[in-house]
mmCIF entry with sequence, helices, sheets and N, C-alpha, C, O atoms, coordinates in Angstrom:
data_MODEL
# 
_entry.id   MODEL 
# 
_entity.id                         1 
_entity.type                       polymer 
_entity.pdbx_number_of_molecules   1 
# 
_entity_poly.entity_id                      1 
_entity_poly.type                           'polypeptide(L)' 
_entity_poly.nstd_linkage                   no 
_entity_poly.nstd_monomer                   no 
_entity_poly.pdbx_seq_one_letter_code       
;(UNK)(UNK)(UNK)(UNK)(UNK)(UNK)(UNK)(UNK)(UNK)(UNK)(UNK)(UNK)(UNK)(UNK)(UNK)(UNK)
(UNK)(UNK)(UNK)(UNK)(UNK)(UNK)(UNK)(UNK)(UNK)(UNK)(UNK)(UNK)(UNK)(UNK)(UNK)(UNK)
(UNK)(UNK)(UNK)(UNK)(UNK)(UNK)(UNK)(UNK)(UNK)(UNK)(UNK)(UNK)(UNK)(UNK)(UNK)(UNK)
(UNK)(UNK)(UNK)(UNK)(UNK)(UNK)(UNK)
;
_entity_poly.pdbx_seq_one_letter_code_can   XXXXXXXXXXXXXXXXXXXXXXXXXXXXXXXXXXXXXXXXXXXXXXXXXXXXXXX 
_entity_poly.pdbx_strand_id                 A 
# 
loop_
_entity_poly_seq.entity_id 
_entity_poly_seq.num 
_entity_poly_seq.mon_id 
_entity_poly_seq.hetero 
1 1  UNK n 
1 2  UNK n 
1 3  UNK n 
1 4  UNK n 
1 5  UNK n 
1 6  UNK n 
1 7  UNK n 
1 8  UNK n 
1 9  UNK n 
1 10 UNK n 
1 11 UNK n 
1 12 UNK n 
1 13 UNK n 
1 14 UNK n 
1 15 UNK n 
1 16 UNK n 
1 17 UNK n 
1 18 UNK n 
1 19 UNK n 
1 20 UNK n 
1 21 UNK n 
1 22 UNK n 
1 23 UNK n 
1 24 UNK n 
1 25 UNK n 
1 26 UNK n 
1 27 UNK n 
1 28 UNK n 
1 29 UNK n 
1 30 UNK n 
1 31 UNK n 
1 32 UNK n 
1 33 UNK n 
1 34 UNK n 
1 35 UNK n 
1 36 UNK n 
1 37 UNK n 
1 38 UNK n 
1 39 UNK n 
1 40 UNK n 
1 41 UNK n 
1 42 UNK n 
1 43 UNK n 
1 44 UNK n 
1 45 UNK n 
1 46 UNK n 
1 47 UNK n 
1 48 UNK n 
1 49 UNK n 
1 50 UNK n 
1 51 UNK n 
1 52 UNK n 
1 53 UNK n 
1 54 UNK n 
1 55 UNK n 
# 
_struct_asym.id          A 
_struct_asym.entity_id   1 
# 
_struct_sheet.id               AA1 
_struct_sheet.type             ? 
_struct_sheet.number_strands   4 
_struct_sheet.details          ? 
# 
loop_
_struct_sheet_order.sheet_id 
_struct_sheet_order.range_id_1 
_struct_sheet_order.range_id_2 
_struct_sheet_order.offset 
_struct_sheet_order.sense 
AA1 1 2 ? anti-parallel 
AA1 2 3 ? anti-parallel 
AA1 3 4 ? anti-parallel 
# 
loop_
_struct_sheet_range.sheet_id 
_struct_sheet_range.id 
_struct_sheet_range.beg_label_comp_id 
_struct_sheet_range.beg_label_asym_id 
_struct_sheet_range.beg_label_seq_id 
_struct_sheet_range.pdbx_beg_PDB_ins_code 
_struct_sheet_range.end_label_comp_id 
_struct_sheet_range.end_label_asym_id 
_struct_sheet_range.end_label_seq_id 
_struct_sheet_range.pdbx_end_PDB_ins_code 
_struct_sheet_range.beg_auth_comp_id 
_struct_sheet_range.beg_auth_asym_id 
_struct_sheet_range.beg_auth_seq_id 
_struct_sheet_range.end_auth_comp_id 
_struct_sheet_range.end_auth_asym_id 
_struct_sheet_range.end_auth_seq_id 
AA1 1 UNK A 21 ? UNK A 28 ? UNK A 21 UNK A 28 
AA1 2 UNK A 8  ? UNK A 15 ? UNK A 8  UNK A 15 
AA1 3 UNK A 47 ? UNK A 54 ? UNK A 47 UNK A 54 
AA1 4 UNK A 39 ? UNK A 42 ? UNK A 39 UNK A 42 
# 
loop_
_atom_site.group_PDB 
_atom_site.id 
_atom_site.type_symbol 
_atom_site.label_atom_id 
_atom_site.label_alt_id 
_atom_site.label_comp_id 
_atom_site.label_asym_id 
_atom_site.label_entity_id 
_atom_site.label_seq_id 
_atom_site.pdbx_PDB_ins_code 
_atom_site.Cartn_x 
_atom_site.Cartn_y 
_atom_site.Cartn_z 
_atom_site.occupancy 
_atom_site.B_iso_or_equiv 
_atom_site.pdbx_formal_charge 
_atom_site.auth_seq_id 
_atom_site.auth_comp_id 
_atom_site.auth_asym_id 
_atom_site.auth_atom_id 
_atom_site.pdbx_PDB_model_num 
ATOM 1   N N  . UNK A 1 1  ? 114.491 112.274 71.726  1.00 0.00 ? 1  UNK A N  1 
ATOM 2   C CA . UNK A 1 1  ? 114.392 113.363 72.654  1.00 0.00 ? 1  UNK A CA 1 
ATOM 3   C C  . UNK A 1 1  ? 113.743 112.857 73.934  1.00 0.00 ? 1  UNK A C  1 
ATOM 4   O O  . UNK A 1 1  ? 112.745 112.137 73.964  1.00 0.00 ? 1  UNK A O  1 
ATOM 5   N N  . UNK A 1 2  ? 114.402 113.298 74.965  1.00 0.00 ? 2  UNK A N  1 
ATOM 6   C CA . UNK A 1 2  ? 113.752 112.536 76.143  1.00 0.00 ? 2  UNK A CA 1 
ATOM 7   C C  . UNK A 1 2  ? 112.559 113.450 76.486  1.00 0.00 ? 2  UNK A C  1 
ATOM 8   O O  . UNK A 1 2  ? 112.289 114.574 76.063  1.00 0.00 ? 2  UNK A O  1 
ATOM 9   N N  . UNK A 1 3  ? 111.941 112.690 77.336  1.00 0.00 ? 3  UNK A N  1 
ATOM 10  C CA . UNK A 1 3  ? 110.380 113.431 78.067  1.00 0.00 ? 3  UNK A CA 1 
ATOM 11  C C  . UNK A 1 3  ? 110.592 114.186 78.921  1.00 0.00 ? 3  UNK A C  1 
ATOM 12  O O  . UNK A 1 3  ? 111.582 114.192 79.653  1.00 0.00 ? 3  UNK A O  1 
ATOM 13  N N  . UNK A 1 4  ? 109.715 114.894 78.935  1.00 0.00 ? 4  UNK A N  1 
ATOM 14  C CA . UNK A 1 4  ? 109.390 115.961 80.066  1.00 0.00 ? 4  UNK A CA 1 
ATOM 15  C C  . UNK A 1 4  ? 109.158 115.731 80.951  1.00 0.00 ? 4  UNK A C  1 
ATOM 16  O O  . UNK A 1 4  ? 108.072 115.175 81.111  1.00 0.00 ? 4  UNK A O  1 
ATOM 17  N N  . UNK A 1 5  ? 110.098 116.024 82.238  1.00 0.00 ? 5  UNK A N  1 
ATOM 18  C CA . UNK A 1 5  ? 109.787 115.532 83.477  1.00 0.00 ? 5  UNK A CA 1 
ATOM 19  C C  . UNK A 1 5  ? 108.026 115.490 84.555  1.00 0.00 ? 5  UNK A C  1 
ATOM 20  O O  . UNK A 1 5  ? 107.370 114.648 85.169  1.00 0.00 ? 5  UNK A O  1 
ATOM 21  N N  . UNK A 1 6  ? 107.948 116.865 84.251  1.00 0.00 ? 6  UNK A N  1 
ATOM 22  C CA . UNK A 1 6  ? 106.351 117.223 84.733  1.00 0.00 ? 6  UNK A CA 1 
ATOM 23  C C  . UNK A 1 6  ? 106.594 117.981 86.343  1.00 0.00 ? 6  UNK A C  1 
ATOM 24  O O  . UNK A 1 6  ? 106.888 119.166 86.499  1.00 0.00 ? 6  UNK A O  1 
ATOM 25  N N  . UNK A 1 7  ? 106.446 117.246 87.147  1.00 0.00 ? 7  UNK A N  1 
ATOM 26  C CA . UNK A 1 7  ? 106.087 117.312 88.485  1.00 0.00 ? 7  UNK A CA 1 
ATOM 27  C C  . UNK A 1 7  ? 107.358 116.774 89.608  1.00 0.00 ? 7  UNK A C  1 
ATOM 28  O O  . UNK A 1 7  ? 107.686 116.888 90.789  1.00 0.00 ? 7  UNK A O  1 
ATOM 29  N N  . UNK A 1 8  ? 107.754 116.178 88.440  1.00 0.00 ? 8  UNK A N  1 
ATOM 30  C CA . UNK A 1 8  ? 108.968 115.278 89.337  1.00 0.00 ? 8  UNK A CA 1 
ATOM 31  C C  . UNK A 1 8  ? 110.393 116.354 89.163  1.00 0.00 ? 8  UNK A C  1 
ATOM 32  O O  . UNK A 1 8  ? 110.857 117.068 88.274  1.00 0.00 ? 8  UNK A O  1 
ATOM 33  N N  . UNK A 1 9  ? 110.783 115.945 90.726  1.00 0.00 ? 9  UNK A N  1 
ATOM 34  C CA . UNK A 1 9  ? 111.800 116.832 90.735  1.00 0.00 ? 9  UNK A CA 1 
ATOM 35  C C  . UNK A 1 9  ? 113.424 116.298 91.838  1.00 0.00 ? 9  UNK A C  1 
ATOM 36  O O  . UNK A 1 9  ? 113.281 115.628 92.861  1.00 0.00 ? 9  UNK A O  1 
ATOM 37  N N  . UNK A 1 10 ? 114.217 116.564 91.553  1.00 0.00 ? 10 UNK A N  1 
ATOM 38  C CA . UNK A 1 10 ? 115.727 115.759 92.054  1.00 0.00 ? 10 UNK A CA 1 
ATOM 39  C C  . UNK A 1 10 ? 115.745 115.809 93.381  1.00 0.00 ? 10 UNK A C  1 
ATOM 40  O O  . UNK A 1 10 ? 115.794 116.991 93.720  1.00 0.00 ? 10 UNK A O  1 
ATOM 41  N N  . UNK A 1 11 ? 115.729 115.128 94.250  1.00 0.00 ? 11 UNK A N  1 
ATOM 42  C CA . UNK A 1 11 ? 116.174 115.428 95.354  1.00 0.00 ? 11 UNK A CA 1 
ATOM 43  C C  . UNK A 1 11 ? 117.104 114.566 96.198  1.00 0.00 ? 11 UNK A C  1 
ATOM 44  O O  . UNK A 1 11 ? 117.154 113.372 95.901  1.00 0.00 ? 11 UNK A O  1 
ATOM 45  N N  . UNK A 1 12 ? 118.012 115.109 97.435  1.00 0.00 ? 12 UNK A N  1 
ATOM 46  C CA . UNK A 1 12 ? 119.160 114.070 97.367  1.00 0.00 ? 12 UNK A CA 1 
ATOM 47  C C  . UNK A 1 12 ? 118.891 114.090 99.133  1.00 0.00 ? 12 UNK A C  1 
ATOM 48  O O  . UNK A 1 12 ? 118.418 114.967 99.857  1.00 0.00 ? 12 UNK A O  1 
ATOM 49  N N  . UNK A 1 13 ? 119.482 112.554 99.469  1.00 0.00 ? 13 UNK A N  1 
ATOM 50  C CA . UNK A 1 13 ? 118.602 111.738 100.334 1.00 0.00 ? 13 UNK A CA 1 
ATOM 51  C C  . UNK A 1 13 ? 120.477 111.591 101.364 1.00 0.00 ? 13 UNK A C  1 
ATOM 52  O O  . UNK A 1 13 ? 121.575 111.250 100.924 1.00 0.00 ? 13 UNK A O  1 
ATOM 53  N N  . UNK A 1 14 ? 120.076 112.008 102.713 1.00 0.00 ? 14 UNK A N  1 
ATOM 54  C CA . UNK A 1 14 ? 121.076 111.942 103.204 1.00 0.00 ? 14 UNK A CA 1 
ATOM 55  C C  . UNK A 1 14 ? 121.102 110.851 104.563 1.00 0.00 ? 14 UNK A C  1 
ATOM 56  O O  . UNK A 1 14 ? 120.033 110.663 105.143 1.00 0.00 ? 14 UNK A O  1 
ATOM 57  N N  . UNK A 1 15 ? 122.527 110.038 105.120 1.00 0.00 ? 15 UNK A N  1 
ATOM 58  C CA . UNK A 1 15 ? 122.139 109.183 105.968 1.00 0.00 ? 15 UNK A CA 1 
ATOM 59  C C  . UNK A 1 15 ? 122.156 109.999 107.580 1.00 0.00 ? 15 UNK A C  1 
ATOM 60  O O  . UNK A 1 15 ? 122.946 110.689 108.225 1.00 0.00 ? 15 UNK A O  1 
ATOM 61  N N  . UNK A 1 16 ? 120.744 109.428 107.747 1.00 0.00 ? 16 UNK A N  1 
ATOM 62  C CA . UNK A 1 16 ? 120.602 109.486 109.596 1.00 0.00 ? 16 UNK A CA 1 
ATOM 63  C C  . UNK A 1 16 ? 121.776 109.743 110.747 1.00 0.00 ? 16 UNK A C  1 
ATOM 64  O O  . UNK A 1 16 ? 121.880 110.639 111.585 1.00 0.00 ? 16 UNK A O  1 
ATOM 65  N N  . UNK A 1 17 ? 122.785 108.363 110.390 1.00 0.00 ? 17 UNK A N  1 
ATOM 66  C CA . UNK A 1 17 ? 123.310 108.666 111.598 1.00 0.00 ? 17 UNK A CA 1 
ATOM 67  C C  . UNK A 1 17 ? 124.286 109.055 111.553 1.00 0.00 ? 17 UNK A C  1 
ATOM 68  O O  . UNK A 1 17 ? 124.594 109.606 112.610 1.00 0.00 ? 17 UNK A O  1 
ATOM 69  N N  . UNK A 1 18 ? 125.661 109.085 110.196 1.00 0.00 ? 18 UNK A N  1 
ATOM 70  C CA . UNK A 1 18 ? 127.027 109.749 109.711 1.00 0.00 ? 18 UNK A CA 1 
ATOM 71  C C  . UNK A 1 18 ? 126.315 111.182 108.948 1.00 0.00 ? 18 UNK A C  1 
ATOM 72  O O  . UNK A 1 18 ? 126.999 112.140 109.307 1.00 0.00 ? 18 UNK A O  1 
ATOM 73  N N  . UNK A 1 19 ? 125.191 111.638 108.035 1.00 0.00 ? 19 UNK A N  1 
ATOM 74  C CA . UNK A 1 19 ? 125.248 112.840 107.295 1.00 0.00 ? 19 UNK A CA 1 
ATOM 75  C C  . UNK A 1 19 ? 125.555 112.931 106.304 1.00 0.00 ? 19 UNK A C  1 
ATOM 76  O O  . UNK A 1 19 ? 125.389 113.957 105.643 1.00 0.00 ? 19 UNK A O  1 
ATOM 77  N N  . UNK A 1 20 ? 126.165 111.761 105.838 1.00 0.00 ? 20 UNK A N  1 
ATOM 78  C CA . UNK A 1 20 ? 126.710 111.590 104.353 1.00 0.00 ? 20 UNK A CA 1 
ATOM 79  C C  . UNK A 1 20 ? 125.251 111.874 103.304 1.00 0.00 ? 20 UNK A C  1 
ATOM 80  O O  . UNK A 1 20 ? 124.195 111.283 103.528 1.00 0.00 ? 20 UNK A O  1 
ATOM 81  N N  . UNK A 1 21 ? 125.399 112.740 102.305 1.00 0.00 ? 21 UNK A N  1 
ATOM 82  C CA . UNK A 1 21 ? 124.633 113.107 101.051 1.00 0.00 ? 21 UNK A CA 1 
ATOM 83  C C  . UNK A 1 21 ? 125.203 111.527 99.908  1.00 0.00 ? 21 UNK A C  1 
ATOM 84  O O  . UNK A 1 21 ? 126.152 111.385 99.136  1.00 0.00 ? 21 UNK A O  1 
ATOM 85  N N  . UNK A 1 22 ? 124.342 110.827 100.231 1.00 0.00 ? 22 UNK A N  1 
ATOM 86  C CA . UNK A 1 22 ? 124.837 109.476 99.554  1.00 0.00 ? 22 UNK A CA 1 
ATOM 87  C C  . UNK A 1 22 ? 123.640 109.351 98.115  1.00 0.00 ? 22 UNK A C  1 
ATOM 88  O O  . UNK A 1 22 ? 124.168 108.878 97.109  1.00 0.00 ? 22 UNK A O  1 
ATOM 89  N N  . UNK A 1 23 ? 122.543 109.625 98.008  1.00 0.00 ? 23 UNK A N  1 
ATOM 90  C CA . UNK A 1 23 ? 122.025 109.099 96.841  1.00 0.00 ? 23 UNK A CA 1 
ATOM 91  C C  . UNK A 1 23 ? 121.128 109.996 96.456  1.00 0.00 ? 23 UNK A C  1 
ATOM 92  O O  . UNK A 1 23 ? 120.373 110.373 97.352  1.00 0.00 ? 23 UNK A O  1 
ATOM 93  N N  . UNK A 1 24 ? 120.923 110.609 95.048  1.00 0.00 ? 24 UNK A N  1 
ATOM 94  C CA . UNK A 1 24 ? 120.335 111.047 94.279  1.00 0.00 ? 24 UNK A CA 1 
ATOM 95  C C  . UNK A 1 24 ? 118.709 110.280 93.758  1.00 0.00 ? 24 UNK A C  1 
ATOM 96  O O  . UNK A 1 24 ? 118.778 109.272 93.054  1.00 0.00 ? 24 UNK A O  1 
ATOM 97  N N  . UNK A 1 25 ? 117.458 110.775 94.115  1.00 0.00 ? 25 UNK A N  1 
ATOM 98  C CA . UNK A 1 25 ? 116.684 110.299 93.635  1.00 0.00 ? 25 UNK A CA 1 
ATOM 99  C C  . UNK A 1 25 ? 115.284 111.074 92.990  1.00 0.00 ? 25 UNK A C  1 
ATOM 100 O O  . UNK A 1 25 ? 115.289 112.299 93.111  1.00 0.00 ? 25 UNK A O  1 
ATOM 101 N N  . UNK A 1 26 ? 114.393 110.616 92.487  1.00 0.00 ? 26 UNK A N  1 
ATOM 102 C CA . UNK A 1 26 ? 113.426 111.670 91.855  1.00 0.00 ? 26 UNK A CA 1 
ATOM 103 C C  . UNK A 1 26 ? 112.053 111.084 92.519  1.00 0.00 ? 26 UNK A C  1 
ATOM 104 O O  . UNK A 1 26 ? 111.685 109.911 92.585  1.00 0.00 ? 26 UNK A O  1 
ATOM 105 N N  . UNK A 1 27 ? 111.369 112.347 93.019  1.00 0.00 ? 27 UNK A N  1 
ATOM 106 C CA . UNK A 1 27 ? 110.013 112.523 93.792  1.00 0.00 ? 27 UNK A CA 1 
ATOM 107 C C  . UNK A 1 27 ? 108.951 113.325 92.413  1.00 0.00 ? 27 UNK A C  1 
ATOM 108 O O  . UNK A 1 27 ? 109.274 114.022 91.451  1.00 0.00 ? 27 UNK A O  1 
ATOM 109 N N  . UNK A 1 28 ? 107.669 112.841 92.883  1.00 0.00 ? 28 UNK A N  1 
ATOM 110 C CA . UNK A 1 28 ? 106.599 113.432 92.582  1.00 0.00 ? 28 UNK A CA 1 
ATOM 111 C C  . UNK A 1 28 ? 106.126 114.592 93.308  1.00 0.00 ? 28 UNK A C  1 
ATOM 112 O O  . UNK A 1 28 ? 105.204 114.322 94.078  1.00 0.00 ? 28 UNK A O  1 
ATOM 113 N N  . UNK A 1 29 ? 106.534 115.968 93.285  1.00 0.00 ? 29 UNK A N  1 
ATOM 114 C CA . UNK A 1 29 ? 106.275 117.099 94.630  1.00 0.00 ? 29 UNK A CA 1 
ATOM 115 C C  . UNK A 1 29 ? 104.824 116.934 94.728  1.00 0.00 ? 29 UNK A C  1 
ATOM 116 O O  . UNK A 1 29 ? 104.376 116.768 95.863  1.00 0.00 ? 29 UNK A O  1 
ATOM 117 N N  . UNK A 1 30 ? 103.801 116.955 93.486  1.00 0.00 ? 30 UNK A N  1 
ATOM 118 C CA . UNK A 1 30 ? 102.600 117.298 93.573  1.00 0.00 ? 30 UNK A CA 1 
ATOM 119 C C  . UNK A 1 30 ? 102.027 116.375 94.710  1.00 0.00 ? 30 UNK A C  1 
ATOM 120 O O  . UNK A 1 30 ? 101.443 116.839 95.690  1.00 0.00 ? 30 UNK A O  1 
ATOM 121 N N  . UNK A 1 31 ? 102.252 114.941 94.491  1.00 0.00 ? 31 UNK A N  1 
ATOM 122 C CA . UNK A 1 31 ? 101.691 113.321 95.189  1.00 0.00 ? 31 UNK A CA 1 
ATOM 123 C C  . UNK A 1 31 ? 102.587 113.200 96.578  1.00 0.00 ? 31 UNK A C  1 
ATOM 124 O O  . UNK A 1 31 ? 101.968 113.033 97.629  1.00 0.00 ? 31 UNK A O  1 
ATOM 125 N N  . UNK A 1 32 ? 103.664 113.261 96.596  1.00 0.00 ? 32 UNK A N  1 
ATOM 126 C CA . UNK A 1 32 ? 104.631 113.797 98.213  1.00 0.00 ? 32 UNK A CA 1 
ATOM 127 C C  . UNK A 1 32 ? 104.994 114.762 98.487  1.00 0.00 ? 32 UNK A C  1 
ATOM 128 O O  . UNK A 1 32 ? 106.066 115.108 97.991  1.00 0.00 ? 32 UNK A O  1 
ATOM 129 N N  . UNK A 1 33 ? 104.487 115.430 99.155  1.00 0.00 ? 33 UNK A N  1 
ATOM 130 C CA . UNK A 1 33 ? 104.287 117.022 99.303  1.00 0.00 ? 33 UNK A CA 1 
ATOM 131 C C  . UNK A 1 33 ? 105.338 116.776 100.756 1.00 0.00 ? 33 UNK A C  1 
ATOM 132 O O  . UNK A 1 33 ? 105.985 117.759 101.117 1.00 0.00 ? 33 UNK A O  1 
ATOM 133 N N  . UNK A 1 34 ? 105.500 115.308 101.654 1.00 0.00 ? 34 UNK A N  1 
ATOM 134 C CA . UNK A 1 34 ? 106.395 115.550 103.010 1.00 0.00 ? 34 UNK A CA 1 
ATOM 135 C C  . UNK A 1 34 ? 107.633 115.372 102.219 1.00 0.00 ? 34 UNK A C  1 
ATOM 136 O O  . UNK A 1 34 ? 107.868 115.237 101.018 1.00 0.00 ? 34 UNK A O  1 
ATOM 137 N N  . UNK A 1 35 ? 108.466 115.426 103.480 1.00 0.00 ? 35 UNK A N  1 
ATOM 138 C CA . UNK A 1 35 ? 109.774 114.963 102.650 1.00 0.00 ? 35 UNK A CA 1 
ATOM 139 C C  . UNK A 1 35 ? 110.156 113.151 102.668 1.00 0.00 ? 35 UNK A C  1 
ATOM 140 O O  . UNK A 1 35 ? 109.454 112.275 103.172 1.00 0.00 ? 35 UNK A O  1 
ATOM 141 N N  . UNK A 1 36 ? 111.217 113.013 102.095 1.00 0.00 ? 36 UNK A N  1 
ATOM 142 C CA . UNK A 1 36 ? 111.042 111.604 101.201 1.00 0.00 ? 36 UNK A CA 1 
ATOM 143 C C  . UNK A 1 36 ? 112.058 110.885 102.194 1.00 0.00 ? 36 UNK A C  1 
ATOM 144 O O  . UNK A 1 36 ? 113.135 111.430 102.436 1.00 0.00 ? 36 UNK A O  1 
ATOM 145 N N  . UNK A 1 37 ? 111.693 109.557 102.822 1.00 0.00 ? 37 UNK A N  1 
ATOM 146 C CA . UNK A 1 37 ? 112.586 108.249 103.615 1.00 0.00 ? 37 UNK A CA 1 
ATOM 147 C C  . UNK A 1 37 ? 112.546 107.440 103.279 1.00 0.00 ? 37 UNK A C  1 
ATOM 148 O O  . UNK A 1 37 ? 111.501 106.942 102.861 1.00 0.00 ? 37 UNK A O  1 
ATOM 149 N N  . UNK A 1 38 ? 113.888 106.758 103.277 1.00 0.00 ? 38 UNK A N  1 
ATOM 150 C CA . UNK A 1 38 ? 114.035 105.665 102.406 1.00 0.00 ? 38 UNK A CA 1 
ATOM 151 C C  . UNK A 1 38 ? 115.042 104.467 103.104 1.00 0.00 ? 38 UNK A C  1 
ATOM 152 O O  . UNK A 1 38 ? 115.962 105.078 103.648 1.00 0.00 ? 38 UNK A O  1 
ATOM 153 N N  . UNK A 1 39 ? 115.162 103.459 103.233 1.00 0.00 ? 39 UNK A N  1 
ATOM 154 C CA . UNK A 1 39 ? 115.913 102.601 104.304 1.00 0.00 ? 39 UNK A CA 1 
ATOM 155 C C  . UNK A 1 39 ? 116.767 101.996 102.819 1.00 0.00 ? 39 UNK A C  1 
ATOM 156 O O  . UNK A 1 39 ? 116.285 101.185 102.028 1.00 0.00 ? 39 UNK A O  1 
ATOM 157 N N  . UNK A 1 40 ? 118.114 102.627 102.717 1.00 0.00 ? 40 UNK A N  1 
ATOM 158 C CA . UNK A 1 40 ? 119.415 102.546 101.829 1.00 0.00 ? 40 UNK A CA 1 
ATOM 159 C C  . UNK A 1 40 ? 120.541 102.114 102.446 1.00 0.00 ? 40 UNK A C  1 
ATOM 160 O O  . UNK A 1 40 ? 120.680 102.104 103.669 1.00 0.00 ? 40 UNK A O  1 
ATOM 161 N N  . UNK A 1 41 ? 121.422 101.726 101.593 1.00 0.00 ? 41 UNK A N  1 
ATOM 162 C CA . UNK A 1 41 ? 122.685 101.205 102.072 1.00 0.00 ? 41 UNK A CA 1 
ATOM 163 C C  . UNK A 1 41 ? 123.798 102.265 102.507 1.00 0.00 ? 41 UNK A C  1 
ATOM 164 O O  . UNK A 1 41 ? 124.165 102.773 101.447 1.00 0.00 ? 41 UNK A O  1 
ATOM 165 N N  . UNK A 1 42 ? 124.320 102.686 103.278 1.00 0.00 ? 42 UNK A N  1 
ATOM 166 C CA . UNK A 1 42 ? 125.737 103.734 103.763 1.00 0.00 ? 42 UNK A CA 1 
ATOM 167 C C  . UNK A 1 42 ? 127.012 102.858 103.431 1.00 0.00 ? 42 UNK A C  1 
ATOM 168 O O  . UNK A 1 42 ? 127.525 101.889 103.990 1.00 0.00 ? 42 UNK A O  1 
ATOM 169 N N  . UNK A 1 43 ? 127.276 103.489 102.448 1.00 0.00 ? 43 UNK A N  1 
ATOM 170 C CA . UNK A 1 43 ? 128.649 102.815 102.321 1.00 0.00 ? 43 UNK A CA 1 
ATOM 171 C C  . UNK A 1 43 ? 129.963 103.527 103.358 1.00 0.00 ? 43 UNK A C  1 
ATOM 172 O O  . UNK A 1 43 ? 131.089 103.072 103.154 1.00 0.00 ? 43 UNK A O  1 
ATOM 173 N N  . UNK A 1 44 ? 129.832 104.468 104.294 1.00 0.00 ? 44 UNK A N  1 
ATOM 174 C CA . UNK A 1 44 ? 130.624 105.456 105.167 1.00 0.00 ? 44 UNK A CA 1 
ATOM 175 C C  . UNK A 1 44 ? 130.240 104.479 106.064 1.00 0.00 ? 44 UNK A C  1 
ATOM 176 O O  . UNK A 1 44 ? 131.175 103.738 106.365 1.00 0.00 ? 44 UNK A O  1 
ATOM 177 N N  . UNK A 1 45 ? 128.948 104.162 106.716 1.00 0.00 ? 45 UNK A N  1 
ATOM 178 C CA . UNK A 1 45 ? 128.568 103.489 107.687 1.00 0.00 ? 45 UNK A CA 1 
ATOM 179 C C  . UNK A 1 45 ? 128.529 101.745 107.604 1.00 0.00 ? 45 UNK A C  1 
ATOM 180 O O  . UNK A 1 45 ? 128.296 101.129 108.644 1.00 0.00 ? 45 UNK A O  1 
ATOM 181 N N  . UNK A 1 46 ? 128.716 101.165 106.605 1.00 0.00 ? 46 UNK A N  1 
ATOM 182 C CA . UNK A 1 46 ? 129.132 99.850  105.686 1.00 0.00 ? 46 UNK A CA 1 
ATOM 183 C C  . UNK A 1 46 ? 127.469 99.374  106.495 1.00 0.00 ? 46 UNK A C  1 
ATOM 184 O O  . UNK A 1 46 ? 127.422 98.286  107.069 1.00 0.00 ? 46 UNK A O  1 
ATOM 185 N N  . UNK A 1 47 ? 126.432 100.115 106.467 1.00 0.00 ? 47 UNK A N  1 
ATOM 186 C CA . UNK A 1 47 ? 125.206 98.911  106.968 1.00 0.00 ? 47 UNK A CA 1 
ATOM 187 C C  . UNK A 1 47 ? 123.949 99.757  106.246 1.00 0.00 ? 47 UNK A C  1 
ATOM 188 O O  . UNK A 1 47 ? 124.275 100.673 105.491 1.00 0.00 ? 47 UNK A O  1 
ATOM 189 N N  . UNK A 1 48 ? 122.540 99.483  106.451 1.00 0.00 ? 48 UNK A N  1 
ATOM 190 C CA . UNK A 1 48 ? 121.590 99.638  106.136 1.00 0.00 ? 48 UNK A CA 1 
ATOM 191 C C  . UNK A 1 48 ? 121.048 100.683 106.926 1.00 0.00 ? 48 UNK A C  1 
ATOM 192 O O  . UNK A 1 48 ? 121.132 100.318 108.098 1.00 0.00 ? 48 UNK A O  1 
ATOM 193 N N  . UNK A 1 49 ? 120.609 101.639 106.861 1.00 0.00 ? 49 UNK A N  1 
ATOM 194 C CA . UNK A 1 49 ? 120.293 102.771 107.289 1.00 0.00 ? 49 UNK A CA 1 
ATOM 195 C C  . UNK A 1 49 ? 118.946 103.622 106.780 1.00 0.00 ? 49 UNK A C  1 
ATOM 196 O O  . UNK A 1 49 ? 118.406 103.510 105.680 1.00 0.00 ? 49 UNK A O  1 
ATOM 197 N N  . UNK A 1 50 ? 118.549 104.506 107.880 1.00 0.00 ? 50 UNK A N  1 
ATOM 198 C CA . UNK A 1 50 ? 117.226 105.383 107.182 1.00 0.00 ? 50 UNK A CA 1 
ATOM 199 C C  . UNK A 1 50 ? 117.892 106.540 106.625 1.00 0.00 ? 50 UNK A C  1 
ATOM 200 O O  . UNK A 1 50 ? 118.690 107.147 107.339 1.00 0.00 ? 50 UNK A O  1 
ATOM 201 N N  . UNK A 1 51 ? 117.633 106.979 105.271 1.00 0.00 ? 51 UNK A N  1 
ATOM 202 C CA . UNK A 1 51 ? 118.078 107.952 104.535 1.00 0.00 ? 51 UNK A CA 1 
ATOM 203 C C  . UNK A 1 51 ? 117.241 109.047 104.012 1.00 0.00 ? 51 UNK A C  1 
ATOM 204 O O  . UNK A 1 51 ? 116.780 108.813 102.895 1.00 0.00 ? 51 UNK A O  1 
ATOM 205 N N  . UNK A 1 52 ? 116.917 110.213 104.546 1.00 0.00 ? 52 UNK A N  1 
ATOM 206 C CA . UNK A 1 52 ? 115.810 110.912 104.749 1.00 0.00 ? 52 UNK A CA 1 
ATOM 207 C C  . UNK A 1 52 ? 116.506 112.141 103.590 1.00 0.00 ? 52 UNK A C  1 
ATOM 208 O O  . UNK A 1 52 ? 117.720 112.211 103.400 1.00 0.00 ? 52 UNK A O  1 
ATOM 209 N N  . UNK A 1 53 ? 115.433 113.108 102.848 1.00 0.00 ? 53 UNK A N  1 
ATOM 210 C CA . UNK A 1 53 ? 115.601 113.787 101.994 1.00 0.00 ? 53 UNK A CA 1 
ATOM 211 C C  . UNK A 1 53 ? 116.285 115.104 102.553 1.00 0.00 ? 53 UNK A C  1 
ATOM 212 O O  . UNK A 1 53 ? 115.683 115.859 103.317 1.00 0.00 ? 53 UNK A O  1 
ATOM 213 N N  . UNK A 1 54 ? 117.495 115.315 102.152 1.00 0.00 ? 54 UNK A N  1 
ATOM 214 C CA . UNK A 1 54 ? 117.699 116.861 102.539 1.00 0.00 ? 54 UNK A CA 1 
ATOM 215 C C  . UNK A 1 54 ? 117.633 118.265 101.631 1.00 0.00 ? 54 UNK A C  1 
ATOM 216 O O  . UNK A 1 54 ? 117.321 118.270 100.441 1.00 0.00 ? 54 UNK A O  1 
ATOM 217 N N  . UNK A 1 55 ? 117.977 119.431 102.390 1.00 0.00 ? 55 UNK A N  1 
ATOM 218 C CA . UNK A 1 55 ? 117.916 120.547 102.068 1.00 0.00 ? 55 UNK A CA 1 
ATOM 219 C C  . UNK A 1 55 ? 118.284 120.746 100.800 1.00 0.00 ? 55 UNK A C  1 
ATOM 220 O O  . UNK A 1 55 ? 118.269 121.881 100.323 1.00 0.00 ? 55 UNK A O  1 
# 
């Protein structure tokens, strides 16, 4: 049986400069209360990019 998540919760991380909803990842809300950036790969944009948490 898997564990109980707790505090952590899904959130999906979209790119800067195309908008693409590209990657699924899991935050601690309690410990990052801002929202979550992450420098990921765009496969729409074929380069390295800042990928900031959306709505």
């Amino acid at each position: 049986m898997a564990a109980k998540k707790g505090n952590r919760v899904k959130v999906v991380l979209a790119c800067t400069e195309c908008k693409q909803r590209n990657y699924d990842n899991f935050k601690n809300s309690k410990n990052t209360t801002d929202r979550l950036e992450l420098n990921k790969y765009c496969r729409f944009c074929k380069k390295h990019t800042v990928h900031k948490e959306a709505k």
